[in-house]
C-alpha positions in Angstrom: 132.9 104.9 193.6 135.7 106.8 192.5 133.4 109.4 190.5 131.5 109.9 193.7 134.5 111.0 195.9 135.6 113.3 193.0 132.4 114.7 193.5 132.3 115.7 197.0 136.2 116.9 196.9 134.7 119.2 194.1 132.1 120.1 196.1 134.1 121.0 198.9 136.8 122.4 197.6 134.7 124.9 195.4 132.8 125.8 199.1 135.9 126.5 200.6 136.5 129.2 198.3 133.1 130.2 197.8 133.4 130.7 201.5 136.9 132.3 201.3 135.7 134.3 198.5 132.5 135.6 200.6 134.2 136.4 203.9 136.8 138.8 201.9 134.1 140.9 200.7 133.8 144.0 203.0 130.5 144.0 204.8 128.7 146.0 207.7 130.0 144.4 211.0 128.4 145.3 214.5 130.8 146.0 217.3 130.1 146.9 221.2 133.1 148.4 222.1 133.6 148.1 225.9 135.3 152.1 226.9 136.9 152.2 230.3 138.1 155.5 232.0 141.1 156.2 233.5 143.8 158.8 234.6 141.4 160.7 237.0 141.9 160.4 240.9 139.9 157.4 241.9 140.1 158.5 245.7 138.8 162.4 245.2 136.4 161.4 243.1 133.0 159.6 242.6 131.7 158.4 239.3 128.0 159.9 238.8 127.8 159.0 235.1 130.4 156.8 232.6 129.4 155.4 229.2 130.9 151.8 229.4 129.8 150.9 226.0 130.0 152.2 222.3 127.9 150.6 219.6 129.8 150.8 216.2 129.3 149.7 212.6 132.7 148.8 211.0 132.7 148.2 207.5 135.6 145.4 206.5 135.8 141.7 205.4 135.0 138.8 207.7 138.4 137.5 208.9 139.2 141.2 210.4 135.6 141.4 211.9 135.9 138.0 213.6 139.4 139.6 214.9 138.4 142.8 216.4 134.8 141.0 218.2 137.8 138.9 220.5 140.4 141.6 220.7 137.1 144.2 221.8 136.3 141.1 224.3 139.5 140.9 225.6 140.6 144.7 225.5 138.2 147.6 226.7 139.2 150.9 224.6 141.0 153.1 227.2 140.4 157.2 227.8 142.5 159.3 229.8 141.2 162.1 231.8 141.3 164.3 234.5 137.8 165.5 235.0 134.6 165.6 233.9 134.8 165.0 229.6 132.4 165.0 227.2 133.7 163.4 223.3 132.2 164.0 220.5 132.0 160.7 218.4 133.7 161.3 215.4 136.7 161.3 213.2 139.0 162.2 215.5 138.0 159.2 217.9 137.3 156.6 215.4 141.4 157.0 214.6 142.0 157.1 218.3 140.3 153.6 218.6 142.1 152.2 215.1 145.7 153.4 216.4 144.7 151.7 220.1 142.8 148.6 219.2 145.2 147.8 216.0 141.7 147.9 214.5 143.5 148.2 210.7 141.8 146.9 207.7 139.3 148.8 208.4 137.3 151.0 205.4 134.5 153.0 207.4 133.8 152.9 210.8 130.0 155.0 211.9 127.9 155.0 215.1 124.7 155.7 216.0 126.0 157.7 219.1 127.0 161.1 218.8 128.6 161.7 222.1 130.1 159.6 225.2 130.8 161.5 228.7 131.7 160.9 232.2 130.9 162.9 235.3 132.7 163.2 238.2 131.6 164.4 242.4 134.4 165.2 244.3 134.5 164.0 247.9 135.0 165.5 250.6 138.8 166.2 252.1 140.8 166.8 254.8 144.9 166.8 254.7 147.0 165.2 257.2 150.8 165.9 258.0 152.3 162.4 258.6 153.6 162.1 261.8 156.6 159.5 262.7 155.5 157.1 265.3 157.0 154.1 266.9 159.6 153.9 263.9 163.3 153.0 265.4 166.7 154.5 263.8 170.1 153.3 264.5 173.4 154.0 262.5 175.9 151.9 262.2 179.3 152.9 264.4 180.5 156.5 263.8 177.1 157.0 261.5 174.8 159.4 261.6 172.0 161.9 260.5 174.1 164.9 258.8 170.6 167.1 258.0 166.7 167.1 258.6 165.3 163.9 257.3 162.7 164.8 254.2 159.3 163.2 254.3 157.1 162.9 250.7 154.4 163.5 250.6 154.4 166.3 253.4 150.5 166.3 253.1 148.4 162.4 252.9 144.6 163.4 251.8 141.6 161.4 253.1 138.7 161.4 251.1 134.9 160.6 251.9 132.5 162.1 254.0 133.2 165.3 256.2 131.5 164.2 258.7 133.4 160.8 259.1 137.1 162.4 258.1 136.3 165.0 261.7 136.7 161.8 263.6 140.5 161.4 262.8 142.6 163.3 263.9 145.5 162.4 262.5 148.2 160.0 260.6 150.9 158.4 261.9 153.2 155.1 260.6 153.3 152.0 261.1 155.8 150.3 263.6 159.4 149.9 262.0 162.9 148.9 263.2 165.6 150.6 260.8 169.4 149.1 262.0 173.2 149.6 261.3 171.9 152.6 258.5 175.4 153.6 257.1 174.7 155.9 253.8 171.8 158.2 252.8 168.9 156.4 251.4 165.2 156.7 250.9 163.1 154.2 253.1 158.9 153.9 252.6 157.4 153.7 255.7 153.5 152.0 255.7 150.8 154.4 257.1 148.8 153.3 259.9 145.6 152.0 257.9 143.1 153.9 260.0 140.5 155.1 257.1 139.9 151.1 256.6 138.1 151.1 259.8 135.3 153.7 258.2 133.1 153.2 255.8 133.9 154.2 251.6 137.1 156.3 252.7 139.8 156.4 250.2 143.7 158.1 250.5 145.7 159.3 247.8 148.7 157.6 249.6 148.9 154.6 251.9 152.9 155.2 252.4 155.2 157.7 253.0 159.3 158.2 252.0 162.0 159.4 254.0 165.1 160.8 253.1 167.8 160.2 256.0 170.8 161.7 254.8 173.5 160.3 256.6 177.3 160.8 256.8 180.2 158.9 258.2 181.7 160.8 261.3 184.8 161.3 262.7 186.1 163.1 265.6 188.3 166.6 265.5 189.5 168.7 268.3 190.4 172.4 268.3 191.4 174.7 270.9 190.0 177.5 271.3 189.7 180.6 273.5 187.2 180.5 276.2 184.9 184.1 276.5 183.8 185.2 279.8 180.1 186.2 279.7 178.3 188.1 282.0 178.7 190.4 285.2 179.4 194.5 285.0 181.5 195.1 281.1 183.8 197.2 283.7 184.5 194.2 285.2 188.4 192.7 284.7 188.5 189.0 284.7 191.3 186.5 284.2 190.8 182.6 283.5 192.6 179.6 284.1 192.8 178.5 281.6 192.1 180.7 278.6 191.8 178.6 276.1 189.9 174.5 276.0 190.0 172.1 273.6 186.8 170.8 272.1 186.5 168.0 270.0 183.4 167.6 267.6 182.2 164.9 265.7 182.7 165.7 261.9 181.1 164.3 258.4 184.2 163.0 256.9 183.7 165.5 253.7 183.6 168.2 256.0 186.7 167.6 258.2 188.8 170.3 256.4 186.6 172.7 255.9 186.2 173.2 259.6 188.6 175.3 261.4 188.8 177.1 265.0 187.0 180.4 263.5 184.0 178.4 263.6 183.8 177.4 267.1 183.2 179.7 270.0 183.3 178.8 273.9 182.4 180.4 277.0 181.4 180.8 280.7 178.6 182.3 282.3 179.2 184.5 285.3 176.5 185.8 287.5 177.0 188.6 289.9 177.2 187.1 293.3 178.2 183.2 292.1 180.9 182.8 294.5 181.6 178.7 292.8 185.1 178.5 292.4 184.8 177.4 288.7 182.5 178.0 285.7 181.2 175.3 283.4 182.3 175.4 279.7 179.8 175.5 276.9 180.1 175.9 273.2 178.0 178.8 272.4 178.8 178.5 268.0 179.5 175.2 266.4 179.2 174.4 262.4 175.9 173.3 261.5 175.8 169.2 260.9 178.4 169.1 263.7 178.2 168.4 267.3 180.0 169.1 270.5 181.6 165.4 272.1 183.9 166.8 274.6 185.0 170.3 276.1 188.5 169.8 278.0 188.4 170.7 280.4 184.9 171.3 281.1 185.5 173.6 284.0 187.7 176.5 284.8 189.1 178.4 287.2 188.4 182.7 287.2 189.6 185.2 289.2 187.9 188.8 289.5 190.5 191.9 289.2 188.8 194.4 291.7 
């Protein structure tokens, strides 16, 4: 009995490494290798013609064959381009795929291929200027916009038939309520969706950013000399008062920097007004300012004949 189970651990154990022994030998392995293209704009373009698949011959031992058949099952071999490619199958790729795949060990790899390509059709296009709809700003108190907001991208394309892309007309968001903004920031408004509603359109973006810059404001009043406008230059005038004050809402960074040079007020006199008083109006104000009150907002004029 016991001479018998010597026997078959022998056996065993010499067809373990007969086995061992036989898968470390390098070989000619098979190999489809799955390719999958990428980089190009999905939305511009169609795909005429792709290889998908690259028959190889890898020579190696056993263990790394049985390791690159899952790791090629479980990862495609990836190509970046921008347009239409043709690659010559080669050297040059064969490394490519090593470096990728981690396909070491390896000690010849050959195909029966000599090239792989992909062709691209560009849709059709049309641009579109986003335009803000229903979307609601508020600033929190003494808040608000200190510049022209900044919208990327300034241009959404729709791609897909011409004849389909004629029958929008245009872009616009999605409903949005914005509240109590207090600092600049950068907020992503959704696009309204309208290419879903035709069929095989595509958009190179389905959002938009805004830039709101936004300052904290505060208020500042000068007084400055009122300038009468109007009427024959001959003509001698005299107002009551001279001077008004006006008081502007600031951006806190800018308060001193702004000074009574910057401001200019008048009134407007026509030939023949016989009013009594002229209205105030601030003809020159800093940009990123504004006017909040002219006191008083009226004056008094008398003409010198």
């Amino acid at each position: 009995m016991f001479r018998h189970r010597s026997f078959w651990i022998i056996l065993v154990i010499t067809a373990i490494v007969w086995l061992i022994a036989t898968m470390s030998e390098h070989d000619d392995y098979p190999l489809q290798l799955h390719i999958e293209w990428v980089g190009y704009d999905t939305a511009r373009h169609v795909v005429t013609h792709a290889d998908t698949l690259l028959p190889l011959t890898i020579q190696s031992n056993c263990f790394l064959a049985i390791s690159r058949y899952h790791t090629a099952k479980q990862r495609p071999y990836k190509i970046a381009v921008k347009g239409d490619t043709i690659i010559k199958v080669g050297d040059a790729l064969f490394d490519d795929i090593i470096r990728q795949l981690n396909f070491h060990g390896t000690h010849g790899i050959k195909s029966n291929v000599e090239s792989i390509s992909l062709t691209l059709s560009e849709r059709g296009r049309r641009g579109y200027v986003p335009r803000l709809q229903d979307v609601d700003f508020s600033f929190a108190e003494q808040c608000g916009l200190s510049g022209e907001p900044v919208i990327q991208p300034d241009t959404v394309w729709l791609y897909g038939d011409p004849a389909v892309l004629k029958q929008i007309p245009e872009l616009v968001t999605s409903p949005a309520r914005l509240a109590n903004l207090n600092d600049s920031c950068s907020i992503t408004l959704a696009l309204d969706p309208v290419w879903q509603r035709y069929p095989d359109l595509h958009t190179s973006a389905d959002s938009i950013q805004i830039f709101l810059p936004i300052d904290r404001y505060v208020e500042k009043t000068l007084t400055i000399p009122v300038r009468f406008q109007g009427g024959d230059n001959q003509l001698q005038v005299r107002l009551h008062p001279e001077r008004a004050d006006v008081t502007l809402w600031v951006p806190v960074r800018e308060y001193d920097n702004i000074n009574a040079d910057m401001v200019h007020l008048a009134v407007d006199y026509t030939p023949g007004d016989n009013a009594q008083t002229l209205p105030v109006r601030a003809t020159l104000f800093p940009a990123g300012t504004r006017v909040k009150q002219i006191s008083p907002s009226a004056i008094q004029y008398v003409i010198i004949r």
